[in-house]
C-alpha positions in Angstrom: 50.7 41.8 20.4 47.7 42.7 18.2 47.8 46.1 16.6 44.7 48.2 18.4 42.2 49.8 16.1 41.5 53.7 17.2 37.2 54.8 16.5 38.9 56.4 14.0 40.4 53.3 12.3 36.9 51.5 12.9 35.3 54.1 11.8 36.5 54.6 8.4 36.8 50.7 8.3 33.1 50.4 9.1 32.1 53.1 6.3 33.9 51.8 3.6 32.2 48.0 4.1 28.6 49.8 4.5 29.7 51.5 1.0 29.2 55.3 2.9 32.9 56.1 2.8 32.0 57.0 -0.8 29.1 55.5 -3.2 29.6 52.7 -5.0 29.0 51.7 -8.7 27.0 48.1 -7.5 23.9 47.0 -8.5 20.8 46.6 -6.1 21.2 43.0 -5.8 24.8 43.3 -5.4 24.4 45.7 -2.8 21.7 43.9 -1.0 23.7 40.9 -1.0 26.9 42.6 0.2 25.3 44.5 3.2 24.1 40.9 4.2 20.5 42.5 3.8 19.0 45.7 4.9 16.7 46.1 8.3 13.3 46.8 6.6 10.7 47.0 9.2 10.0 50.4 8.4 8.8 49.8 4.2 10.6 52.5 2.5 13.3 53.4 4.4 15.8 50.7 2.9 15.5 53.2 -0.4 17.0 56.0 1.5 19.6 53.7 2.9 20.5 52.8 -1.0 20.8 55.9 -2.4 23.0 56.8 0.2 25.2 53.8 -0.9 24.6 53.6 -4.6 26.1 56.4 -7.4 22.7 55.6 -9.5 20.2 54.1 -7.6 16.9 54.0 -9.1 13.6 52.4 -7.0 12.3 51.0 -9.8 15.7 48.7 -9.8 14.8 47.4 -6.2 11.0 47.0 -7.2 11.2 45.0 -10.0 13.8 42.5 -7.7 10.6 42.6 -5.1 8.2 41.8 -8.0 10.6 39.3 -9.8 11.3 37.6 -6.7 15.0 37.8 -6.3 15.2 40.2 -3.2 12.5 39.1 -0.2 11.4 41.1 2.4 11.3 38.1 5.6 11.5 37.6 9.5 15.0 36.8 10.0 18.4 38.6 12.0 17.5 39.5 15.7 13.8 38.6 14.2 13.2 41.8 12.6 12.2 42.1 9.1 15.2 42.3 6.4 15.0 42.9 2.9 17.9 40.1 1.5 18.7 38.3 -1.3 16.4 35.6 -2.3 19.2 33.0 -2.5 20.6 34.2 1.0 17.1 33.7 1.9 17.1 30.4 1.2 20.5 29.6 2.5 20.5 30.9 5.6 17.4 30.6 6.9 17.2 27.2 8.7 19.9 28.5 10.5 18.3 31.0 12.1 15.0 28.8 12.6 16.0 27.6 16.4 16.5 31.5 17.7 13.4 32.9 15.7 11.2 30.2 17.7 13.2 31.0 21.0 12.8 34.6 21.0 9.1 34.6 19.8 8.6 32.1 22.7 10.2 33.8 25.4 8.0 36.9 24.4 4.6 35.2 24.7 5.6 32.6 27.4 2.5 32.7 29.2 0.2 32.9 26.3 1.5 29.8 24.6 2.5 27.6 27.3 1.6 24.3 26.3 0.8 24.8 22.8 2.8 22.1 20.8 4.7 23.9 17.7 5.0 21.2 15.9 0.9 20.8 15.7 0.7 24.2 15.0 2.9 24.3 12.1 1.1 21.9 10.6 -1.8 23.4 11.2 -0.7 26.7 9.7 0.7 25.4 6.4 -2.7 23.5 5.7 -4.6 26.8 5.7 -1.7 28.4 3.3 -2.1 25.7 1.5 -4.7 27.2 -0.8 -2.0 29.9 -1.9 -4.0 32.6 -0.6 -1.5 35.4 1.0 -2.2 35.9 4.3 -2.0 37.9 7.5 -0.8 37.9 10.8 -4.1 38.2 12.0 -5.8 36.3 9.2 -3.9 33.0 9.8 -4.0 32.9 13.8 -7.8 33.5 13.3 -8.0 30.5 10.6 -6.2 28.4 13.4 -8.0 30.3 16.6 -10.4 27.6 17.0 -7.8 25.2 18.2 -5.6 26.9 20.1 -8.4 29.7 21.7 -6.4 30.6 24.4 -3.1 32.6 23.1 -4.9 35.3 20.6 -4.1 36.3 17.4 -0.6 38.4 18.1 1.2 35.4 19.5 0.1 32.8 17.1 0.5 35.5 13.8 3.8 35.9 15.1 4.7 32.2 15.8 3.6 31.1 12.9 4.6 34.0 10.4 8.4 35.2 12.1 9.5 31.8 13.0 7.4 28.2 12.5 6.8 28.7 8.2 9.4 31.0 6.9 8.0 33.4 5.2 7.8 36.3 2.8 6.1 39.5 2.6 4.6 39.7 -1.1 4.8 43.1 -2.7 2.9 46.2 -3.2 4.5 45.9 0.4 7.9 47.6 0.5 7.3 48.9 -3.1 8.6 52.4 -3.7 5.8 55.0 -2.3 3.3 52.5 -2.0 1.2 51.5 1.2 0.3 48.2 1.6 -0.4 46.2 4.4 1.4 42.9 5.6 0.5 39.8 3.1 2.5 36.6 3.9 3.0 32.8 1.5 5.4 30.0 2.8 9.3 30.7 1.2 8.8 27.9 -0.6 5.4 28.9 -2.3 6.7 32.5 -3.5 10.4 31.4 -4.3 9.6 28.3 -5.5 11.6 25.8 -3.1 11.7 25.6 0.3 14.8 26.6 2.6 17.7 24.9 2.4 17.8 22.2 5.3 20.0 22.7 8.3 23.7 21.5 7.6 25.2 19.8 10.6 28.8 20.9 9.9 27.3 24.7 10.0 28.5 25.6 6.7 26.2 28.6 7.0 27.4 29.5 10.2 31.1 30.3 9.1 29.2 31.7 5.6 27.5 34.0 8.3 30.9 35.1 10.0 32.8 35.5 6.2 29.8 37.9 5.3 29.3 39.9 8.1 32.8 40.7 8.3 33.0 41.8 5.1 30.2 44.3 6.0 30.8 45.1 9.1 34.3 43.9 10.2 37.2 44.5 12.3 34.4 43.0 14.8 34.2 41.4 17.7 31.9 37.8 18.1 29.6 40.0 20.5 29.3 42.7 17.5 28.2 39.2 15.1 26.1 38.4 17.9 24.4 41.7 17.7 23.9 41.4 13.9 22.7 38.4 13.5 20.7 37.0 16.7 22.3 34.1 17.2 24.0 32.6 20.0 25.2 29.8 18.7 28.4 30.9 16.6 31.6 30.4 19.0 32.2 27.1 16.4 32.1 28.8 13.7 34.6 31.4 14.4 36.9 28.6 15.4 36.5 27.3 12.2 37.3 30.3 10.4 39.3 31.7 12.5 43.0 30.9 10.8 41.4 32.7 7.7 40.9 35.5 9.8 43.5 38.2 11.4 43.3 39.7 14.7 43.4 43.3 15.9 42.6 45.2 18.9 40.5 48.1 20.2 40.9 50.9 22.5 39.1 48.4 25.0 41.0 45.7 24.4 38.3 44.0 22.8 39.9 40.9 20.2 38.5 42.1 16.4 38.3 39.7 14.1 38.6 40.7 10.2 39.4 39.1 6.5 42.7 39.8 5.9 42.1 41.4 2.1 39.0 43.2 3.5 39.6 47.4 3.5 40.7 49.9 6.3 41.6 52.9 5.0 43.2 55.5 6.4 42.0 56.8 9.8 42.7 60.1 7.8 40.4 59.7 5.0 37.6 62.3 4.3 33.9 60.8 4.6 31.1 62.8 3.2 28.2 63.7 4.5 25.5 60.3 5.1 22.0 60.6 5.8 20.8 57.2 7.2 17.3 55.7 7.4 15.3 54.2 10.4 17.0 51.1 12.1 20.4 51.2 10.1 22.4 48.0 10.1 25.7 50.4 9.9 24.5 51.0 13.7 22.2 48.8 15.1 25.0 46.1 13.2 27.3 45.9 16.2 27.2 45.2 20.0 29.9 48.5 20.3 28.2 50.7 18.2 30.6 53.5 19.3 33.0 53.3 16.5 29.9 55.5 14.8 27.5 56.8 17.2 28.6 58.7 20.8 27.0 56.4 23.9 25.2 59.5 24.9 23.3 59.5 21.6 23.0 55.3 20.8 19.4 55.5 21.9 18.5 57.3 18.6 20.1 53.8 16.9 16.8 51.9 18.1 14.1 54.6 18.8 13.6 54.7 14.7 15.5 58.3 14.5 16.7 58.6 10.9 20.5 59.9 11.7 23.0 62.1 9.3 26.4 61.2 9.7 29.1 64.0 9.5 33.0 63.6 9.5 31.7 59.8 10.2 29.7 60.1 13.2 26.2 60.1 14.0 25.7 64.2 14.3 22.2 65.0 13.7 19.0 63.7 13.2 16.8 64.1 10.4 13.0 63.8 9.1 10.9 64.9 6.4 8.3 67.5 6.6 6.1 68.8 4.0 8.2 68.2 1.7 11.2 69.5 3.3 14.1 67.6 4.7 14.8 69.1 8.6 17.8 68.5 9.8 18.7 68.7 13.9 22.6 69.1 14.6 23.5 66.9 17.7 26.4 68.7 18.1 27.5 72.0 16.9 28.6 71.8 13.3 31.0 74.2 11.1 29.9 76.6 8.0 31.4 73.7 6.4 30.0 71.1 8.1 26.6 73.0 7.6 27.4 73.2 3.9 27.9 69.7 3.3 25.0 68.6 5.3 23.1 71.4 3.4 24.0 70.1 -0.2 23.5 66.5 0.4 19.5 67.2 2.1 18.8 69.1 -1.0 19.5 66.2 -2.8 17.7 63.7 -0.3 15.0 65.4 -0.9 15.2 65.8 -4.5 15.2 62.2 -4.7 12.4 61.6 -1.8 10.1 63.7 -4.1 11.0 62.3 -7.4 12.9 66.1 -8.1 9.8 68.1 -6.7 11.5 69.9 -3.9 15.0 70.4 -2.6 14.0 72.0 0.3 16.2 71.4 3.4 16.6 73.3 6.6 18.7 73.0 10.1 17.3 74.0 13.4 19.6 74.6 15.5 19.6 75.6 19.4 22.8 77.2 19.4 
């Protein structure tokens, strides 16, 4: 018999990997790296989700890793943009090269039938050839006249999230700077290309090491989740006498690295305020160990979420200024205190020590 894991347990568990069970004296890189990389579709929003983590983040830190080339925002878990370690970057990446090309071709079946990837890989490195950053839009255009029929989104996408691994050059995803998308090849901006695919899938039980240690106990469906990728069964197997085995209140088998943390079901956890598309959420197949079922639509609408004893309890956005907060549920004086303390200082930090304002609008 397997011992079962309350939400409680995987609660607290959960927190202390995504370093929000309290904040931790890491480095940006070291952060990055340990989170397994931050969902970063949204440009600034993996700042919030540092300082939330960090006891002295600064932005500039994470900048100058953007400019010096040692964090990379890229197309790459469940094909969204993350912000990861340059060398995780390269690692990784051929793994994930099969599912980035399945998912972008299931989406635009119809508009790419018949065009042959291979051709139009080729045909998309030649034009970045020059060293120019790109577009989306600018490279399907520079390629349009051979392949007409698709359009631009389908062959950006193609080309950009899954045929040429690439990165998105700052200004983008500099602290309060708008920029728009510009893309090179991995290979031009880091200065080698990915690492090719290893056939014993050393990288896949990497993978399964790492995102347990961010996100475990966890069930393969939760890696699943995470990481886009079907194909991970064998490497589970392969870890899998590293690994010990629990249970939760489902019966679901978690898997988990036996020296990894679980505190205390018991233990206090302050007052969290998340940013769009969290990987503490949208990190796991269950995502109820954090977030009621009745609210997990927030988890992939883009709310920005507060969590409270734990859980997902409000939502939360920035207005003039001001950080507004909406309870989910109703919350105590000292609840409400907590939440009130840690939005003053969100929004401290959001405006560079301008304004601490913070509200709650409540129904109730």
């Amino acid at each position: 018999m397997h011992t079962v894991l309350d939400a409680r347990a995987l609660n607290r568990a959960t927190l202390a990997r995504q370093l929000l069970l309290e904040r931790a004296d890491l480095g940006v890189l070291d952060a990055v790296t340990h989170l397994g990389g931050l969902q970063a579709q949204e440009p600034q929003e993996p700042f919030t989700g540092l300082w939330s983590r960090l006891r002295a983040f600064d932005p500039a830190a994470l900048d100058a890793l953007l400019t010096g080339r040692r964090v990379v925002r890229t197309h790459l878990m469940r094909r969204t943009v993350h912000l990861l370690a340059a060398g995780d970057v390269l690692a990784w990446r051929s793994r994930f090269d099969a599912m980035l090309r399945q998912r972008v071709v299931t989406t635009y079946r119809r508009e790419l039938e018949g065009v042959d990837l291979a051709e139009l890989a080729a045909a998309g490195r030649a034009v970045l050839a020059d060293g120019e950053p790109r577009s989306m839009g600018e490279l399907a255009r520079a390629v349009a006249d051979r392949w007409p029929g698709p359009g631009p989104r389908p062959l950006g996408e193609l080309l950009i999230a899954a045929l040429i691994p690439s990165a998105q050059l700052p200004p983008r995803g500099l602290w309060r700077t708008k920029a728009g998308v510009r893309n090179l090849p991995l290979a031009a901006w880091l200065g080698r290309d990915a690492d090719p695919l290893d056939s014993g899938d050393g990288v896949g039980r990497t993978l399964v090491r790492r995102y347990l240690a961010a996100f475990g106990p966890a069930a393969t469906a939760d890696l699943r989740a995470w990481s886009g990728l079907a194909g991970l069964p064998a490497a589970v197997k392969a870890v899998r006498a590293e690994l010990v085995v629990f249970r939760d209140a489902r019966g679901r088998e978690l898997l988990d690295l036996p020296e990894a943390p679980r505190p205390d079901p018991d233990t206090p956890a302050p007052v969290q305020f998340l940013p769009a598309f969290d990987n503490a959420i949208l990190g796991y197949d269950d995502r109820s160990r954090i977030i009621d079922d009745a609210h997990r639509g927030l988890s992939v609408a883009g709310e920005r979420v507060a969590l409270v004893d734990g859980r997902v309890s409000a939502t939360w956005t920035v207005t003039e200024g001001t950080v507004v907060v909406r309870p989910l549920r109703r919350l105590t004086p000292s609840e409400l205190g907590e939440v009130a303390a840690e939005g003053s200082a969100l929004a401290a930090f959001l405006s560079d020590g301008e304004s601490d304002r913070m509200r709650v609008e409540t129904t109730w």
